[in-house]
PANU-710731 format. One line per 8 residues: number of its first residue (from 1); their letters; for each residue x, y, z of N, C-alpha, C, CB. Coordinates in steps of 0.2 Angstrom, whole numbers. Glycine has a CB too. Layout:
% PANU-710731
NUM = a = X/Y/Z/X/Y/Z/X/Y/Z/X/Y/Z; ...
% end
This chain:
% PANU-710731
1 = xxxxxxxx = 509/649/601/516/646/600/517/639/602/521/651/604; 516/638/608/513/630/610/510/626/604/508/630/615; 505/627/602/502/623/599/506/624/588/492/626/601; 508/626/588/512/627/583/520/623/583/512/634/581; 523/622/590/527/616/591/525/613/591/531/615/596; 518/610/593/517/603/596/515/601/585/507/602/604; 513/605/583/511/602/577/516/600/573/507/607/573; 520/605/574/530/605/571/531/597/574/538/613/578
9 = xxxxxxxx = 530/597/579/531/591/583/530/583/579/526/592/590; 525/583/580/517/579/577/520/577/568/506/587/576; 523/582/567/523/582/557/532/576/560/525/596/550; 535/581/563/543/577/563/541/569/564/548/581/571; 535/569/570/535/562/573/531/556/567/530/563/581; 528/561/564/524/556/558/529/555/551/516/561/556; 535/559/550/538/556/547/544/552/549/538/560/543; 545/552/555/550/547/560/547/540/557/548/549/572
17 = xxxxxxxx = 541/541/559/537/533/557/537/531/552/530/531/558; 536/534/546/535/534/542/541/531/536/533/538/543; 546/533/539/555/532/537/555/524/541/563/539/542; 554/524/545/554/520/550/551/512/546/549/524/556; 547/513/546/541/508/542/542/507/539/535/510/541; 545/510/534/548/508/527/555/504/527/549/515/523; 557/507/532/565/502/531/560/492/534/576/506/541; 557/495/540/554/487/542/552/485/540/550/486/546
25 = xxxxxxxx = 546/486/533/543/483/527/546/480/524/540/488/522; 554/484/521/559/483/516/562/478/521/564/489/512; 563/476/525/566/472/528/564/465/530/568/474/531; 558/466/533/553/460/536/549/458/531/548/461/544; 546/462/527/542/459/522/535/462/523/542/451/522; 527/462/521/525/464/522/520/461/529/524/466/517; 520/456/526/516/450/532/520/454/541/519/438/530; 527/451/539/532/455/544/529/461/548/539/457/540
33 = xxxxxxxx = 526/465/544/527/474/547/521/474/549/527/481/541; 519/472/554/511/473/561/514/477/563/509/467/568; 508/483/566/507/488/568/509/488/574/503/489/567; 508/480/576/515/482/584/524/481/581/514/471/594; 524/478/579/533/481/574/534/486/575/536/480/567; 531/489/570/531/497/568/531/499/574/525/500/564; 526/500/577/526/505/585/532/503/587/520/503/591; 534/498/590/541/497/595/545/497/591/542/490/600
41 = xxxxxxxx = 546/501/584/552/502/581/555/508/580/551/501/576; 549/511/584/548/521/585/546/523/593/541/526/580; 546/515/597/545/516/603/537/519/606/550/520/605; 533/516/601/525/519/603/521/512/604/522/525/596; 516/513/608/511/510/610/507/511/603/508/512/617; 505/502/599/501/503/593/495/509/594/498/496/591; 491/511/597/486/515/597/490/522/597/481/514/602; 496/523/600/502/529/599/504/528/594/508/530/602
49 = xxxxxxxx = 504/525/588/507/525/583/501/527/577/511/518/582; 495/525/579/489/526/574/485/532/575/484/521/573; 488/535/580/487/541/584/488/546/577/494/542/591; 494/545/574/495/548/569/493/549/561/499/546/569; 486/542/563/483/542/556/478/540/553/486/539/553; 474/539/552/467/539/550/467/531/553/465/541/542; 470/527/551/468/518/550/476/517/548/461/515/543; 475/510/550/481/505/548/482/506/540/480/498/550
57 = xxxxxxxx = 475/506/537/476/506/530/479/511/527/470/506/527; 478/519/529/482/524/528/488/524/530/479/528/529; 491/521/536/499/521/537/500/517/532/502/519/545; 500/512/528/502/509/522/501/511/516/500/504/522; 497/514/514/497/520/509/503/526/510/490/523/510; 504/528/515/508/534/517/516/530/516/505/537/526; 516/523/519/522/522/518/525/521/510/524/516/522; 519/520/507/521/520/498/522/527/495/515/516/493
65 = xxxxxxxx = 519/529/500/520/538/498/525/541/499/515/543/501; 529/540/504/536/540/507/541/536/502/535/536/513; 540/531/500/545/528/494/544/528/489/547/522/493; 539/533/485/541/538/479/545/544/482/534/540/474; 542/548/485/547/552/488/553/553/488/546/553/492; 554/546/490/562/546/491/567/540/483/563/543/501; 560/539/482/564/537/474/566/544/469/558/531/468; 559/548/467/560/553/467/565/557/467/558/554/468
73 = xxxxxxxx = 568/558/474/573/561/477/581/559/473/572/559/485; 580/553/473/586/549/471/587/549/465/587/542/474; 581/549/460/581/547/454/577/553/450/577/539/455; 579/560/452/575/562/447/574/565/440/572/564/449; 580/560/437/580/559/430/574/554/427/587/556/428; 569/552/430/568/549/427/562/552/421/568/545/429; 562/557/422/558/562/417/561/566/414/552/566/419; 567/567/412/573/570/410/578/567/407/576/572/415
81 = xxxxxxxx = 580/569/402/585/568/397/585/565/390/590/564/399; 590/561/387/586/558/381/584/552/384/591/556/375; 581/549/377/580/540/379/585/535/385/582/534/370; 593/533/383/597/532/384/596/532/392/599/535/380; 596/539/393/598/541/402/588/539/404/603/554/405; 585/539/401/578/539/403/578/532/406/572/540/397; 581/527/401/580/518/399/585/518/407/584/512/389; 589/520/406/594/518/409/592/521/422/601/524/403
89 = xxxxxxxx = 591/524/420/588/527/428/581/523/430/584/537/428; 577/522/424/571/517/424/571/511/425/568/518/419; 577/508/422/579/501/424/584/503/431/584/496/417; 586/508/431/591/506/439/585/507/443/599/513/442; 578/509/443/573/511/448/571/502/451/567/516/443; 570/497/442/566/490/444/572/487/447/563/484/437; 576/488/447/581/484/448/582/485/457/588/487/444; 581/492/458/580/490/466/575/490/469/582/493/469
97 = xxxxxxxx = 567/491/466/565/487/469/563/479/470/562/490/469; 569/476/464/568/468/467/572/466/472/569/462/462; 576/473/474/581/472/483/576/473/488/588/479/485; 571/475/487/565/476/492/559/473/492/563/483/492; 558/465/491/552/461/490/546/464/493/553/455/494; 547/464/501/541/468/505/538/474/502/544/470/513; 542/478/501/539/485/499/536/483/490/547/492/499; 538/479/486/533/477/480/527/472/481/538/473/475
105 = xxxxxxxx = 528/469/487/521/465/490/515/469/492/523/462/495; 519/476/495/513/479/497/512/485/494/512/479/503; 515/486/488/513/489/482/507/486/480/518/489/478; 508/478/477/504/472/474/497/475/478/509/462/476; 497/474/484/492/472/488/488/477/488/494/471/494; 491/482/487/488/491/490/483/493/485/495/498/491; 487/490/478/483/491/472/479/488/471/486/490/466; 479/484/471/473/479/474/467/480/477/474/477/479
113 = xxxxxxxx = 469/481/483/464/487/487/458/493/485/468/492/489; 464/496/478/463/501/477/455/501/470/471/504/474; 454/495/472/448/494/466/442/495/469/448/488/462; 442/497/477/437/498/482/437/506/483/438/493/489; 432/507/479/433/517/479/433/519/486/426/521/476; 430/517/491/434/519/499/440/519/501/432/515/503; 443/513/499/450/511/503/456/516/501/453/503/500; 456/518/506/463/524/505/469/526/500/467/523/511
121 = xxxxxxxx = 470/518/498/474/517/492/470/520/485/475/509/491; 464/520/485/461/523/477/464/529/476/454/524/476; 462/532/480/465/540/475/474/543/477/459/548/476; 478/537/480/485/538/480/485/533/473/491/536/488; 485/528/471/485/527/465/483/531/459/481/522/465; 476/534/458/477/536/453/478/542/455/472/536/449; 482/547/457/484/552/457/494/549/455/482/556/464; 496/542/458/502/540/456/504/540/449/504/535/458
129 = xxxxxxxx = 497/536/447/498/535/440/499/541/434/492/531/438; 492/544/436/492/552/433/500/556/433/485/557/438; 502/555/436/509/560/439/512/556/436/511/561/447; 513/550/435/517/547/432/519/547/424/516/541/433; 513/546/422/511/544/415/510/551/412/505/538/415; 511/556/415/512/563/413/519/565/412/508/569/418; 523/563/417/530/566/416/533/559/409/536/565/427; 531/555/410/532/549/403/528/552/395/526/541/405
137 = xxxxxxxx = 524/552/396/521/557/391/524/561/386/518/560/393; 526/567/392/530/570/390/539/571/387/527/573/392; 540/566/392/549/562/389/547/561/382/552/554/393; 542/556/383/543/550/377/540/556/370/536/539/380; 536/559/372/533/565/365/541/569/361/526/573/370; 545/570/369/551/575/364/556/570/360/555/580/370; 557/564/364/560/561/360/558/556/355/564/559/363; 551/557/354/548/554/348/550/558/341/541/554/348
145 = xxxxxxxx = 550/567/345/552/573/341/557/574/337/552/577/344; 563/569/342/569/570/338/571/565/336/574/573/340; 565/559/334/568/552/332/571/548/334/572/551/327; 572/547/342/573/544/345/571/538/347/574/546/346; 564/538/347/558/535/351/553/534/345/555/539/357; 552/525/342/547/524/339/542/530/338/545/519/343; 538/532/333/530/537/334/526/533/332/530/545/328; 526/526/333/521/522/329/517/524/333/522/514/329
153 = xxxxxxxx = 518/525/342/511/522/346/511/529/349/512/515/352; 506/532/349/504/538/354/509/540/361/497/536/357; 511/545/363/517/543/368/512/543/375/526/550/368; 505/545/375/500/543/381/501/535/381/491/545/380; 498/531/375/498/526/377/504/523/378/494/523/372; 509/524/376/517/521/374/517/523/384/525/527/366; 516/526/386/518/527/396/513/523/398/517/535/400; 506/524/396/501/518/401/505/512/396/488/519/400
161 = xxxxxxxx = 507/507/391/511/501/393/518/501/398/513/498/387; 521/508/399/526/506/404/523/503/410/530/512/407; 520/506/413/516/508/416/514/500/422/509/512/411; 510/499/414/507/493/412/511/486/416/506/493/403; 517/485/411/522/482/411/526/480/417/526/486/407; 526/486/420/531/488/427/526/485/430/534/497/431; 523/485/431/516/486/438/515/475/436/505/496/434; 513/473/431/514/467/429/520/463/432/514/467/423
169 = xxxxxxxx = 524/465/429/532/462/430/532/461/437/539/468/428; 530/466/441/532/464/449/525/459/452/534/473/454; 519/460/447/514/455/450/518/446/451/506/455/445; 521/445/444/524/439/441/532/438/446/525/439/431; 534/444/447/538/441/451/539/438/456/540/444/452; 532/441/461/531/438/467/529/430/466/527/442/471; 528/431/461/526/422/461/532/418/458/518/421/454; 535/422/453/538/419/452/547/423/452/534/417/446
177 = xxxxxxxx = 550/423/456/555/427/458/563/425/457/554/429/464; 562/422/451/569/419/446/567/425/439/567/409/444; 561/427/439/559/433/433/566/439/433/551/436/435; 569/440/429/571/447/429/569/454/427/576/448/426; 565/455/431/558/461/429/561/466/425/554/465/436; 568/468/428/573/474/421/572/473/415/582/476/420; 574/465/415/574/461/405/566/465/402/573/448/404; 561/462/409/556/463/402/554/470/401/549/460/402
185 = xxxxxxxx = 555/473/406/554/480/405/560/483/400/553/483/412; 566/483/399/571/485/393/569/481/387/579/483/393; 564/476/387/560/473/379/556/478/377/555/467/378; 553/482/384/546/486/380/553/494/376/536/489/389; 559/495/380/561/499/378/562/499/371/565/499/382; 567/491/369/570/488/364/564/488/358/573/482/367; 558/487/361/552/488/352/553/495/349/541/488/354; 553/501/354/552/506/352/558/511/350/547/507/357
193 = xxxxxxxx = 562/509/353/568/513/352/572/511/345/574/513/359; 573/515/342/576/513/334/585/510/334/576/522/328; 586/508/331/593/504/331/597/510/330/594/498/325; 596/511/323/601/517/322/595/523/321/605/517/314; 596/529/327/591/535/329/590/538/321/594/543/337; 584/541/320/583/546/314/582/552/317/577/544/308; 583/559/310/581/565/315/574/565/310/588/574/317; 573/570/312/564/573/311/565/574/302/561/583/316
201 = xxxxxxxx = 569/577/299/569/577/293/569/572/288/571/580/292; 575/565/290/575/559/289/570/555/287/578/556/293; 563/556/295/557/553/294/554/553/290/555/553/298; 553/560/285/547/565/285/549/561/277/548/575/287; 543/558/273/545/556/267/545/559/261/543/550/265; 549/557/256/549/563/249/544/564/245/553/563/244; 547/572/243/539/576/239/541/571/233/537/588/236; 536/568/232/534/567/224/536/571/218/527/567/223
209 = x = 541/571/214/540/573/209/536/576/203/542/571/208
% end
């Protein structure tokens, strides 16, 4: 019974930090968020705070894993509905993270990372992406179905350029942060979505005489 509080304990305390870390990130930036911040932001001695985690590298992975979670949470239309509410949750999503610099910096960074098959970031990346570009896939396939959505381009490929796009948009930002990363991302919306929607029979072209 003891040792099943202390784990109850251990899980509450590792996501204390973890909430924790993420407002500090989004606030100080990433350079900002040393591992002594963090700790005295939850009152722990840094080796008490990594107590909780494999490496420093993984408490920064864990805090990106934390802010889908809770985008998710807040946002999870965005694999749901027509075009319309899809474009629309998907840009309210870029939109805030250009309110959170830090937390897109060490997105930028993490991916980065993630090209060193060790580094703890590789396979929270490609499992993000996969998960991503699956729930997109499949939006963008049904409303291809009812003429909503371009069928020029495969709706796999049409989600790896979201993908693509998003994940770009915020590299140029940081460099350049007069960019309005929603604009470019509602152009990749604007190629594909039809002016005036067609339905499925509209598309389909006539039998020959």
């Amino acid at each position: 019974m003891t040792r099943r509080g202390s784990y109850a304990k251990g899980i509450a305390k590792r996501e204390e930090i973890l909430r924790s870390a993420l407002s500090v990130v989004a606030r100080e930036g990433y350079h900002g968020a040393s591992v002594k911040e963090l700790a005295e932001e939850v009152g722990l001695s840094q080796a008490g705070l990594l107590h909780y985690f494999d490496s420093k590298d993984e408490l920064f992975v864990e805090i990106l894993r934390t802010r889908d979670a809770l985008d998710l949470d807040e946002r999870g239309e965005l694999f749901r509905g027509d075009v319309d509410e899809l474009r629309e949750a998907y840009l309210g999503l870029v939109r805030h993270n250009a309110e959170v610099p830090g937390l897109v910096e060490l997105f930028t960074r993490l991916a980065a990372d993630a090209a060193n098959p060790q580094h703890p970031s590789r396979a929270f990346f490609r499992e993000r992406g996969e998960a991503m570009r699956e729930g997109w896939t499949a939006a963008i396939a049904a409303e291809q179905a009812a003429g909503r959505v371009s069928d020029r381009i495969d709706p796999t490929v049409l989600a790896r350029l979201l993908q693509a796009v998003t994940d770009g948009a915020q590299m140029q930002w940081l460099v350049e942060p007069e960019l309005d990363m929603a604009a470019l991302v509602d152009a990749l919306f604007a190629l594909v979505v039809p002016v005036t929607p067609v339905t499925p029979e509209e598309a389909r072209p006539e039998p020959h005489a």
